[in-house]
Every structure is written in structure tokens, then in C-alpha cells.
N, C-alpha and C positions, 0 to 999 in steps of 0.2 A: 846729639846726632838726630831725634825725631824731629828736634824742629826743623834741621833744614831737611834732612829726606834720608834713607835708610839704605839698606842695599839693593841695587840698582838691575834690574837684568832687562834687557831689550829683546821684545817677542814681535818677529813680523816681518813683514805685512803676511797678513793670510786673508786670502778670497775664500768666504761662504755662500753657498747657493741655497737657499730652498730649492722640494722638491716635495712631489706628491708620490705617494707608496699606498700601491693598493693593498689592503689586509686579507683578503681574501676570503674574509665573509661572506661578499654577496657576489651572487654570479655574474651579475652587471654592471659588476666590477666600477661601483658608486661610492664604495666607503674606501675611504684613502685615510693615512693620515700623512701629515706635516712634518719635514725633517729636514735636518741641513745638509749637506755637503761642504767637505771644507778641503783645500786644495794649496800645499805651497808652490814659492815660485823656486824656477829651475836655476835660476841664478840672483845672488846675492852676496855686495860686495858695501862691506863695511869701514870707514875709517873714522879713528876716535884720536882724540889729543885730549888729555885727562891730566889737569890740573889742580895739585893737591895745594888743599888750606887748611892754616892750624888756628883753628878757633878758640876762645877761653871764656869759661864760664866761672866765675871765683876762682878757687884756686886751679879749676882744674884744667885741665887742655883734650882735646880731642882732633883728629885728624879727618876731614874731609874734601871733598873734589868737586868740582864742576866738570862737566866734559862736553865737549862739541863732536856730533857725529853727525857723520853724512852719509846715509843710506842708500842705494841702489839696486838694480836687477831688474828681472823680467818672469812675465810668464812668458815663456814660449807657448805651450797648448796644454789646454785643460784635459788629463788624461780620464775620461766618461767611463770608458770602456774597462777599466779598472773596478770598480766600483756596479758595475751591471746595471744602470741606471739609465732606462732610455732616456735620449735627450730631451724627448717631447713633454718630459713630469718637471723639466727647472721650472722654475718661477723667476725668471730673467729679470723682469723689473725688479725685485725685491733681493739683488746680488748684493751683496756689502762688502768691503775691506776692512780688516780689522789688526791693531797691533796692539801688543799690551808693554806697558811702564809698570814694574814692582808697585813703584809708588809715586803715584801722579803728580805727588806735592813739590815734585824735583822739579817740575815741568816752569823752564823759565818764561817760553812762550807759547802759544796758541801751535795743537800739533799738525801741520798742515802734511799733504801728500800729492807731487802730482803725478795724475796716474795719464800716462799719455801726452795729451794736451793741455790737458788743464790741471788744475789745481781743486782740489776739494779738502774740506776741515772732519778732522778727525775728534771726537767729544765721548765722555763714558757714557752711555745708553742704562739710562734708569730703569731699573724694573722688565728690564730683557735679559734674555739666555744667555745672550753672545757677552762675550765676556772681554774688556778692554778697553779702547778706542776705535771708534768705530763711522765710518761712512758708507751711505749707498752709493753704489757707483753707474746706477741709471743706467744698465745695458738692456739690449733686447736679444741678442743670441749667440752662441756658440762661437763665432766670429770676433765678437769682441774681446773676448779672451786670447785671440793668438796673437803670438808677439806684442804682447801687453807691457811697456818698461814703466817702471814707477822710481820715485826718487825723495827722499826727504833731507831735511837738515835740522836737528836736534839737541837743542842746549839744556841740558838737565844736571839736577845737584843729586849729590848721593855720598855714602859713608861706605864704609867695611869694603864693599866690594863693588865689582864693576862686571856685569857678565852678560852674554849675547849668547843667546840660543841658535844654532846654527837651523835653521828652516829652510834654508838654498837644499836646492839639488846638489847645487858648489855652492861652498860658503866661505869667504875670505875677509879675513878681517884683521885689520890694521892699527896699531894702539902705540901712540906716545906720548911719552909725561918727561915731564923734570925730576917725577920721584925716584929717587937714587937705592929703594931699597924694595922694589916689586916682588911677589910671589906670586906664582902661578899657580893655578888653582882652576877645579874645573876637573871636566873626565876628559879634556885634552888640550896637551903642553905645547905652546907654541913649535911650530917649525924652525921657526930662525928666532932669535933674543940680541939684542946689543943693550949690554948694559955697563954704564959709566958714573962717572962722578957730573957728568951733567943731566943722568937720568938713562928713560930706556929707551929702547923700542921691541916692537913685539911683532909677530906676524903668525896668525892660525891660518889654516886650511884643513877644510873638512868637506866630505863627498856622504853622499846620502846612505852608505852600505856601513858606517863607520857611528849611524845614531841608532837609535831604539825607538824611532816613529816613523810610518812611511811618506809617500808625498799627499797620500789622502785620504781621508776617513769620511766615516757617517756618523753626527750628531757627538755625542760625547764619550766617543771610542778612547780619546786621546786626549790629554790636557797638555796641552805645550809647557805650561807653568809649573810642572811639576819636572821639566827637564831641566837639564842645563848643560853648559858647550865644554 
């Protein structure tokens, strides 16, 4: 199983901002320090078809999958005013998107995103804070953030498990395989299940009052990676 890739959980997209915070040492309000903001999207709508294989290694067998996902959503608007953070302290150019993969080795191809109009590459970031895959997204203000829809498509290998962390304000997500004998698993059970001798299908739905993170934090209030859906 670690050679092809391990269990799988899909975290994202999440926009980080820098921002500047005065400490209030000095009266002329000159010593700031440096911090993030981190902000999910309001919508986010997931479908995966996850196809199991049985591999052998001598005598032995082990079960694992590939799956194809195709991710979507929006920001609709960056909520500032939560947060107390006048707008004037972002750091706009230095805005990032970021998603995280348990284990990148699953990663079949290059993890692209497009955010809007275009297309930008997503790559781990050596020896930085932010934690994942990650791209800048070259804005300049508060504007660029509303009604923001972003989109990816995602082929990755993985074993044991298959999980998505629900980061939508609404989070839907949609999963079918061939495998004839799925468990559900997670801190919530599908809504609806069809399962047969040709395999499943599955459908979650999750709303933001139903997780244990909000839609936004400051710097490392909250690790996504330690949740799960």
C-alpha cells in the first residue's frame, strides 16, 4: 500500500491572506506583525468514481483504488468583518489558494485549479507555513474575491480510505465505485446509499453548523487536517 499511496483525504480549496496587526507597542502604531487569514468557500460540490484494485506482492494481496474527482464551488464574499480585520492591513498581492492531498505520492498528474478564468498550478511550497498545495492568485482587492467559482479535476491513487473534508459553507459530495462491499466511515453517514452487486453509490450533504471549524480563522487557530467529514 505505501508504494502506491496511503489513505487519502481531500482538503480545499482554502484562500489565505496576509495581513498586517499592529501589537501595540508603539504609539505610532509602526510595529505590526505578519499573519494569515484563512477563509473557505461558500459552496462546494464534489464527485468521485473510485475504482478498486487488487494488487499482489508474493503471496500476498492487498486492496486499493484510483479515483477521479472533480471539484467545484465558489467564493461568494470574503466575510472581513468577522474577523475585525480592517481591510486596509491585507497584503493583496501575496493572496494564495491552497488544498491539501494526505499523500501527494497518489497524485497521477500535475494539480492544476481554475480560479475564474484562468488556470494556475498548484505545487507543495518548501520551507513555508502554509501547509499543502499551493498557488498565488495575483489579486489586488477585496473585489476579487466576490463571486469567485474555482474548479479542478483530480486523479489520485490511495488504499484504506477515501475522505473529503467538508470546507463548503454547503458541501455535496458524490461517490461511485464497483466495490460491492463499502463502509461508511467518517463523523457523517451518507444521505442517500444504493448498494448492489454492481457496486455503490453514495451521496453526503453537509451545511457549516454541522462541523467543528468556522468559515474563518487567523493563522493556526485551526488545522483542517486534523478534521474529517
Amino acid at each position: 500500500s505505501s508504494k502506491w499511496a496511503g489513505r487519502q483525504n481531500i482538503i480545499g480549496p482554502v484562500i489565505g491572506i496576509p495581513f498586517w496587526r499592529n501589537d501595540g507597542s508603539d504609539a505610532s502604531g509602526k510595529n505590526a506583525t505578519r499573519h494569515i487569514a484563512y477563509f473557505l468557500p461558500d459552496n462546494l460540490n464534489i464527485t468521485a468514481t473510485v475504482n478498486p484494485k487488487e494488487k499482489h506482492r508474493g503471496i500476498f494481496k492487498v486492496m486499493l483504488y484510483d479515483t477521479k474527482a472533480t471539484i467545484s464551488g465558489s467564493f461568494n464574499q470574503l466575510q472581513m468583518d468577522k474577523l475585525n480585520i480592517p481591510v486596509d492591513k491585507f497584503i493583496w498581492s501575496e493572496a494564495f489558494i491552497t488544498m491539501n492531498i494526505a499523500d501527494n505520492k497518489g497524485l497521477n498528474d500535475q494539480l492544476t485549479l481554475k480560479w475564474k478564468d484562468s488556470t494556475i498550478e498548484l505545487s507543495p511550497q518548501v520551507g513555508s507555513a502554509n501547509e499543502g498545495m499551493t498557488a498565488l492568485l495575483k489579486t489586488a482587492s477585496l473585489e476579487d474575491f466576490t463571486n469567485a467559482s474555482f474548479s479542478t479535476s483530480i486523479d489520485l491513487n490511495g488504499s484504506e480510505q477515501l475522505l473529503f473534508t467538508p470546507v463548503g459553507k454547503s458541501t455535496t459530495v458524490n461517490v461511485n465505485s464497483s466495490w460491492k462491499h463499502p463502509s461508511f466511515s467518517g463523523n457523517m453517514l451518507p444521505q442517500t446509499t444504493d448498494v448492489s452487486d454492481s457496486g455503490f453509490k453514495a451521496t453526503w450533504k453537509s451545511m457549516a453548523h454541522k462541523r467543528s471549524f468556522p468559515q474563518q480563522w487567523v493563522d493556526g487557530a485551526y488545522k483542517l487536517d486534523t478534521y474529517f467529514p
